[in-house]
Structure formats: structure tokens, C-alpha cells
C-alpha positions as CSV (number, residue, x, y, z in Angstrom):
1,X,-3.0,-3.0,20.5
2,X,0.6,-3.0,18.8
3,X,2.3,0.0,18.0
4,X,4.8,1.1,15.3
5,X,7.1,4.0,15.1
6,X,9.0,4.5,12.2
7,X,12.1,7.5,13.0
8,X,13.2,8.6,9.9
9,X,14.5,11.7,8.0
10,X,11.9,14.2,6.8
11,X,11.0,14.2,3.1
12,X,8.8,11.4,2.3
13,X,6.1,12.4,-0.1
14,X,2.2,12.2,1.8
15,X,1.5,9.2,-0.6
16,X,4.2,7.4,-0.1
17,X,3.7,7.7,4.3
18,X,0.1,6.2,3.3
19,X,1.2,3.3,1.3
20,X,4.4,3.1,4.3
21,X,1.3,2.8,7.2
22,X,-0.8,0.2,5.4
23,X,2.5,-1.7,4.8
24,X,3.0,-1.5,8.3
25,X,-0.4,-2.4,9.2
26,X,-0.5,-5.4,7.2
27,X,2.9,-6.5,8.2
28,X,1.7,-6.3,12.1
29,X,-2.1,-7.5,11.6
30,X,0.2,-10.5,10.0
31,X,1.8,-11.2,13.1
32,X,-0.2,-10.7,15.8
33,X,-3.6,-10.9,14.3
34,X,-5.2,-7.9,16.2
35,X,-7.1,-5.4,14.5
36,X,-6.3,-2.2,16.5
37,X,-2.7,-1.3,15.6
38,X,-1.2,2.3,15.5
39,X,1.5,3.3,13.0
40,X,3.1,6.6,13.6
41,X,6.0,8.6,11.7
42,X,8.4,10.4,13.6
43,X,10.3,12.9,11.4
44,X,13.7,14.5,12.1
45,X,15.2,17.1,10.0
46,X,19.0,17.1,8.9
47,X,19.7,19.2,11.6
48,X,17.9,17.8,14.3
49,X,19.3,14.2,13.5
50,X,23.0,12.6,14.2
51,X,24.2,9.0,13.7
52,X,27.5,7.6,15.6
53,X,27.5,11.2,16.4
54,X,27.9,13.2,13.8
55,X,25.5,15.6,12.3
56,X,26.8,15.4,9.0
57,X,23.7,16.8,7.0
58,X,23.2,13.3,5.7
59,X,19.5,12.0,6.3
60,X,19.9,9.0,9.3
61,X,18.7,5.4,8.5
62,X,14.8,5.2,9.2
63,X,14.5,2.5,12.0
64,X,11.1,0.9,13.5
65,X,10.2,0.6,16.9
66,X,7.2,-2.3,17.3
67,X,5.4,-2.3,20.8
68,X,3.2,-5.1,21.6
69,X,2.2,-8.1,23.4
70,X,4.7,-10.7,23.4
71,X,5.0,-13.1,19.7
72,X,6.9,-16.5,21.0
73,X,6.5,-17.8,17.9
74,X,9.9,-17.3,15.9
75,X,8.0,-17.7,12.3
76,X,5.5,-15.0,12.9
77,X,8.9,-12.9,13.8
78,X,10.6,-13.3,11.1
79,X,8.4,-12.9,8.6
80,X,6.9,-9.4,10.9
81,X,10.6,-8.3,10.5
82,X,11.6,-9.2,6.7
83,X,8.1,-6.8,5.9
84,X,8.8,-4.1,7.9
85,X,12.4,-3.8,6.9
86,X,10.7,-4.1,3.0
87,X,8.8,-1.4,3.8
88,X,11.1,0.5,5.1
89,X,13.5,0.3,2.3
90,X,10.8,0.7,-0.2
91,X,9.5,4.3,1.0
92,X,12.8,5.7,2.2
93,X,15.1,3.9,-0.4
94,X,15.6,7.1,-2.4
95,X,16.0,9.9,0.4
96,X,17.9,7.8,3.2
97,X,20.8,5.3,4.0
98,X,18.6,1.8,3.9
99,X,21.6,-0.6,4.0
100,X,21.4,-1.3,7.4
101,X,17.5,-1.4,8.7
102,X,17.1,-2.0,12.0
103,X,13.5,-3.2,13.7
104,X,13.2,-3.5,17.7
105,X,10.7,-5.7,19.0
106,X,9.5,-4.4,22.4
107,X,7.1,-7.2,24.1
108,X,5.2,-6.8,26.8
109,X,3.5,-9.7,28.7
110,X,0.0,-10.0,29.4
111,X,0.5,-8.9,33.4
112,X,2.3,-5.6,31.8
113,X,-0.2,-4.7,30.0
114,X,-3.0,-2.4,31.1
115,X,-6.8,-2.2,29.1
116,X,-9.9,-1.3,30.0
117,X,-9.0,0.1,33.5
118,X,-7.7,-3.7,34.4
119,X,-4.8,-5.8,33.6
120,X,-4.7,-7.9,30.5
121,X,-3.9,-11.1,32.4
122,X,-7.2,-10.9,34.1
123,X,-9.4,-10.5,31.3
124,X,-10.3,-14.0,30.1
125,X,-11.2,-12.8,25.9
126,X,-7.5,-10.9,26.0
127,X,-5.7,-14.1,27.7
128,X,-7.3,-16.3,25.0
129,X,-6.6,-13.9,22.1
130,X,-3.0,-14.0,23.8
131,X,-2.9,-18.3,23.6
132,X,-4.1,-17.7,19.9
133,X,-1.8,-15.6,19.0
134,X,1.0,-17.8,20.0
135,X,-0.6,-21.1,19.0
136,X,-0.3,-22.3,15.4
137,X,-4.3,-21.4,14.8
138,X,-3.9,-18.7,11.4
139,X,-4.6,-15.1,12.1
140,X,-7.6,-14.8,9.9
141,X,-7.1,-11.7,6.6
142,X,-8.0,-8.5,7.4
């Protein structure tokens, strides 16, 4: 199951975090083709928040943090990265610094990765999903 976590500076409207997490959703289910994906928004007020170290009272840059099994293939990257940063811009564009968007890609193999009480590695449905996912089969829509 991928995660995302968006850090960003407090203010953004409840309708605006929904349309942000369904962006989000369909930027991941894009990439990786799995159906159970978590999106989560970490707020920070002014005060609790400091870039290059200085609490300046300026909101910081929203950034993502993506968590998931590894994505070898460059295109499916790419494109994952160019929607989240969209998204990202697009909700916090008028309360936040988007000039510089920055998305991290944490990847975990399948031997890292623990579900249903047992590795991922040795469940045969997860290491096929995993040989799809990183074949040039199409992630079927949502």
C-alpha cells in the first residue's frame, strides 16, 4: 500500500484538502496501480515551522513524502512526480512558497516489506503484482 504525506503550512480550506487527496490518489493509483493508498496532511503552523532556519512567519513550501514498493520504471516516475508537484501547487499556490516543490520517493523492496503477518517477497499474488507493476502491462483506471 503506498503512502503520501503532504507537510505543509496550515490554512488550506476542507474542500480544497479533498480535491488535494483525490489528486494524490489518482496521481499514485497512476503509478503503481494498487488500490489501497493512504494520503495524509500534516499541518504546521507559522510558528511551529522554519525553513533554512529561520522562523520568519512566512508559511514553508508544502513538500510530499511518497512511501511505497519500489517503481523501476523511470516513465511511471516522472509522470507520479510532475502530478503531485501539480497538485501541490494547485492547492497551496495561494497560501505558500510553491516555486520550489520538492517530492521524495521512499522505495521499499518486496523483502522490506511486511503484510499479512509475512513478508511480501514470499507471498506469490504480491510478488506478481510487484513484476506488473514494473512491467509495461497498463495499470488498469480506477
Amino acid at each position: 500500500m503506498p503512502m503520501c504525506f503532504v507537510e505543509a503550512p496550515q490554512g488550506l480550506p476542507v474542500e480544497a484538502k479533498s480535491r488535494l487527496h483525490e489528486k494524490l490518489n489518482r496521481a499514485v493509483y497512476g503509478a503503481y496501480g494498487i488500490a489501497d493508498i493512504r494520503t495524509y496532511i500534516r499541518e504546521y503552523s507559522l510558528e511551529n515551522a522554519a525553513q533554512s532556519g529561520r522562523a520568519d512567519g512566512k508559511p514553508i513550501r508544502p513538500i510530499c513524502i511518497l512511501v511505497g514498493p519500489q517503481l523501476r520504471r523511470l516513465d511511471k516516475r516522472r509522470r507520479l512526480v510532475a502530478e503531485i508537484t501539480a497538485a501541490l501547487i494547485e492547492a497551496y499556490g495561494q497560501i505558500a512558497n510553491v516555486d520550489n516543490e520538492t517530492v521524495f520517493i521512499n522505495e521499499y523492496a518486496s523483502h522490506d516489506i511486511g503484510w499479512l503477518n509475512r513478508l511480501h517477497r514470499v507471498q506469490p499474488e504480491v510478488v506478481e503484482r510487484s513484476r506488473l507493476l514494473n512491467s509495461w502491462v497498463p495499470a488498469p483506471p480506477p
